[in-house]
C-alpha positions as CSV (number, residue, x, y, z in Angstrom):
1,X,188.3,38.2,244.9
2,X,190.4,35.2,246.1
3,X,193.5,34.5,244.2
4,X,194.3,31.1,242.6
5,X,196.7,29.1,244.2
6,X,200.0,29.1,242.7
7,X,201.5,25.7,242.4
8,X,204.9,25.0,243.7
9,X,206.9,23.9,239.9
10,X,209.1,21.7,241.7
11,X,206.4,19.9,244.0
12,X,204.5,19.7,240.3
13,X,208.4,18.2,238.5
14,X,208.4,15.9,242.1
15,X,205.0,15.0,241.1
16,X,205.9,14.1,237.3
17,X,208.5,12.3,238.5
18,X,207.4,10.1,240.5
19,X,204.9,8.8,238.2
20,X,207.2,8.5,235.6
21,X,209.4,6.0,238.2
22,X,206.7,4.5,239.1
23,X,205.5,3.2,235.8
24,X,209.2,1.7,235.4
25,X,209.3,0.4,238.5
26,X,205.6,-1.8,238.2
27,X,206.4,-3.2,234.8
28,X,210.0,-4.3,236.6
29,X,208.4,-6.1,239.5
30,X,205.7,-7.2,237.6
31,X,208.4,-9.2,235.6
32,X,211.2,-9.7,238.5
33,X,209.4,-8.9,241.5
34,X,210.3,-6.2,244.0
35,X,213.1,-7.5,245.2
36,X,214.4,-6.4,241.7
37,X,213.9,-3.1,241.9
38,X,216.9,-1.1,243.0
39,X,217.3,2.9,242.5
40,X,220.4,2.3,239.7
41,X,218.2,0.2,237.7
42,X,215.3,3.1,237.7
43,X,217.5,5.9,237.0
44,X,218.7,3.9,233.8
45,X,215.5,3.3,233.1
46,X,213.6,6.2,234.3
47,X,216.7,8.8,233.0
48,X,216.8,10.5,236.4
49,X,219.4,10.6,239.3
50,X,219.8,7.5,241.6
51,X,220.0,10.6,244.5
52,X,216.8,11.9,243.0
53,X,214.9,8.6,243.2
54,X,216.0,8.2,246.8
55,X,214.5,11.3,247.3
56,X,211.8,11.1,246.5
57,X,211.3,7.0,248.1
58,X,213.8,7.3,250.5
59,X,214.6,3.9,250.5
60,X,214.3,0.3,248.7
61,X,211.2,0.0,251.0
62,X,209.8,3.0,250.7
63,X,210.1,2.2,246.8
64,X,208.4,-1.5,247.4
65,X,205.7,0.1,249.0
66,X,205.2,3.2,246.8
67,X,205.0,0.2,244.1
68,X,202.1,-1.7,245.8
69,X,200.1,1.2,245.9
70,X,200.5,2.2,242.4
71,X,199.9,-1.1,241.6
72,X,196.5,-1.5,243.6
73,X,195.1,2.1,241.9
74,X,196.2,0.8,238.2
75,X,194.2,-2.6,239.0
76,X,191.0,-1.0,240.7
77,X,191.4,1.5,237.5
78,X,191.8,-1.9,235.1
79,X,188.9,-4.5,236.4
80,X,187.1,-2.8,239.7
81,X,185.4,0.5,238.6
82,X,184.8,-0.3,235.2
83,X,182.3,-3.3,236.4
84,X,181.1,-1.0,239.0
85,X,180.3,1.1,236.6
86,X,178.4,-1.1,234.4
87,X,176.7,-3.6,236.4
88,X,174.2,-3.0,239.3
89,X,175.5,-3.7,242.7
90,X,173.2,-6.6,243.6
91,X,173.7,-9.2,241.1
92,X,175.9,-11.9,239.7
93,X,176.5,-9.7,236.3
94,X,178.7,-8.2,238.8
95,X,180.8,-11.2,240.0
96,X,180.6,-12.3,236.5
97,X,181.7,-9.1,235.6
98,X,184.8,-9.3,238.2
99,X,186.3,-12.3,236.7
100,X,186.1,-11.3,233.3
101,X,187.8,-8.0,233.6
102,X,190.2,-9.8,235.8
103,X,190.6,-12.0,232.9
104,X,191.1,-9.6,230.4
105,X,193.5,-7.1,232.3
106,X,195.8,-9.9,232.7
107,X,195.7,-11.0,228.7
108,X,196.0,-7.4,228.0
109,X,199.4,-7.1,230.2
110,X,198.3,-4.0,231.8
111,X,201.7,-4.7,233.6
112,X,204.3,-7.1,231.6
113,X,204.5,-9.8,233.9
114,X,200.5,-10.1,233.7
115,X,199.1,-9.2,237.1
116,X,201.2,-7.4,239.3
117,X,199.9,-9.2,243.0
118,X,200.7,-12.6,241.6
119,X,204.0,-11.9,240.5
120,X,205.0,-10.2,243.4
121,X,203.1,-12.1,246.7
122,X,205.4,-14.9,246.1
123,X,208.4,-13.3,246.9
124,X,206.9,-11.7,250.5
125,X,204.3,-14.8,251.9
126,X,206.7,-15.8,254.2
127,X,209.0,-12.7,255.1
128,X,206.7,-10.6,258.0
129,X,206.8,-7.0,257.3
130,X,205.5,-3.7,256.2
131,X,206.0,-5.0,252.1
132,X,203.6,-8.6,253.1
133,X,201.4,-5.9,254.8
134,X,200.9,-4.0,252.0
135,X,200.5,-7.4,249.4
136,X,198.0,-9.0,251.7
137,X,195.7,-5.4,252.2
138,X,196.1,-5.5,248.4
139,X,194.6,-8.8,247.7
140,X,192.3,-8.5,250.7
141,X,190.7,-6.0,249.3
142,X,190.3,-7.6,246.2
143,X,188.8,-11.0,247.8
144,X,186.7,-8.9,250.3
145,X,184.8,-6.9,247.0
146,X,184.9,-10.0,245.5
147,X,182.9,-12.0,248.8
148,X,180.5,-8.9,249.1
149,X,179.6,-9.2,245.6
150,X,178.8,-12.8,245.8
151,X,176.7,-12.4,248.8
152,X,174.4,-9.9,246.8
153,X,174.3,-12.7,244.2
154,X,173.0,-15.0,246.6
155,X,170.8,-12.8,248.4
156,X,169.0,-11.8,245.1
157,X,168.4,-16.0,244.4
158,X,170.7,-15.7,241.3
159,X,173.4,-18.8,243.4
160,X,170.9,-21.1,245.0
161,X,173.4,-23.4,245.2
162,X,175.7,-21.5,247.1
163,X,176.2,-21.6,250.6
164,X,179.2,-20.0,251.0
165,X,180.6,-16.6,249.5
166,X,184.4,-16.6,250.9
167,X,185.1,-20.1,249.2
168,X,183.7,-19.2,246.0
169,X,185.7,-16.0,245.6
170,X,188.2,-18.1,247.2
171,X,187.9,-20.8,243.9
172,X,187.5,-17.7,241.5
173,X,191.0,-15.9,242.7
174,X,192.5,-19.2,242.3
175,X,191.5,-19.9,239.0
176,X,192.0,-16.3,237.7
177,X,195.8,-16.1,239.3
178,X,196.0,-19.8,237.7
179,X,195.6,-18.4,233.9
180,X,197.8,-15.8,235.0
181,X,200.4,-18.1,235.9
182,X,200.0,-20.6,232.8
183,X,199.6,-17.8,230.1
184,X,202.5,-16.6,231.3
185,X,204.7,-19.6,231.2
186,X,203.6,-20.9,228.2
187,X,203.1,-17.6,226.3
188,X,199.8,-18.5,224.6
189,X,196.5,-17.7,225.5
190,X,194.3,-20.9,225.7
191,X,194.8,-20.7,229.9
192,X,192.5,-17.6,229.9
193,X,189.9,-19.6,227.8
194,X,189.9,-22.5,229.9
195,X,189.6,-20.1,233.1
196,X,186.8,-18.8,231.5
197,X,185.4,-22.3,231.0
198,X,185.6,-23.7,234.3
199,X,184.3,-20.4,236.0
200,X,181.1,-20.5,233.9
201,X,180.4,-24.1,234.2
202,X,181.0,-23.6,238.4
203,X,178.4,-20.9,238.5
204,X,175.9,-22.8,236.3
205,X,176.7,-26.2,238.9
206,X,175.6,-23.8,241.3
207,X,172.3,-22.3,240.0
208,X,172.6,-19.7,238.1
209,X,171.5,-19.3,234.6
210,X,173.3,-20.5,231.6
211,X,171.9,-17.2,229.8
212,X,173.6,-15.1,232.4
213,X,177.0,-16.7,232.8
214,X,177.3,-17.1,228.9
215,X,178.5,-13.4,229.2
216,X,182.0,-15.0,231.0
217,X,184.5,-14.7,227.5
218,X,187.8,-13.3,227.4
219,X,188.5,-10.9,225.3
């Protein structure tokens, strides 16, 4: 009989640990960016060793980046598989679905500063490097399901209005990172409800039925 593995304890306390920054350091950026992260700031927070952060990160970079991913695994976790698990792949209660869980994990504060990707794209748009690279495969991705999505809509007659998937997911992330943005500012929720507002009135302008956008509420 083959015996079990034995795990390494201190790849399993590297492990630990690095989650545990981690969560620290995506509420930080979320709220200051990641050009406010710094290994002195997570070791206060995290109440580990600045040498053991840079361990396991290796550098401010390596910390930015290690962020980004977290990040895009808490928000496929938040408003991605959820829908995907709840709507079938070839209609608009998909896309509909998108936007509202979009919606909701920004009320919710999954991170502090609302959504991670518009707190922190800001600060990289215009500086080239591995950090923009990261951001834009992030949002990317996130426009790209989105696009799909709305093509199945279309191809199964639910958008006959609609000639072009990429602007309309381009209007949608606009509005949704909008609601972000206002909420946030103004610290009340009424943004979110007028997202949800303006999404469902575009969708009805462009076909579909009132009975299956009326779904579209925040919560």
């Amino acid at each position: 009989m083959a015996q079990a593995p034995v795990i390494d304890g201190r790849l399993a306390r590297g492990d630990e640990s690095r989650r545990r920054v981690l969560g620290h350091a995506l509420d930080l950026a979320s709220t200051e960016g990641l050009d406010g992260l710094s290994f002195g700031r997570l070791a206060d927070a995290s109440r580990q060793s600045k040498s053991g952060i840079a361990t396991l990160f290796g550098s401010k970079e390596g910390l930015q980046l290690a962020a980004v991913a977290a990040a895009r695994e808490v928000f496929a976790a938040s408003v991605v598989e959820p829908v995907r698990a709840t709507t079938p792949a070839g209609g608009l209660a998909r896309v509909i679905g998108l936007a509202g869980a979009w919606l909701s994990y920004s009320r919710r504060r999954v991170f502090s500063g609302g959504c991670f990707f518009a707190a922190t794209v800001a600060e990289f748009d215009a500086r080239p490097g591995a950090v923009q690279d990261a951001l834009r495969g992030a949002l990317d991705e996130w426009e790209g399901y989105l696009s799909h999505s709305i093509r199945r809509a279309m191809a199964s007659g639910e958008l006959p209005g609609l000639d072009d998937a990429e602007q309309l997911a381009f209007e949608i992330a606009g509005i949704l990172e909008a609601a972000n943005n206002r909420s946030l500012l103004r610290g009340e929720d009424a943004p979110y409800e007028r997202a949800a507002r303006t999404l469902r009135e575009r969708f009805i302008a462009l076909g579909a039925s009132p009975d299956a956008v009326s779904v579209l509420l925040t919560r």
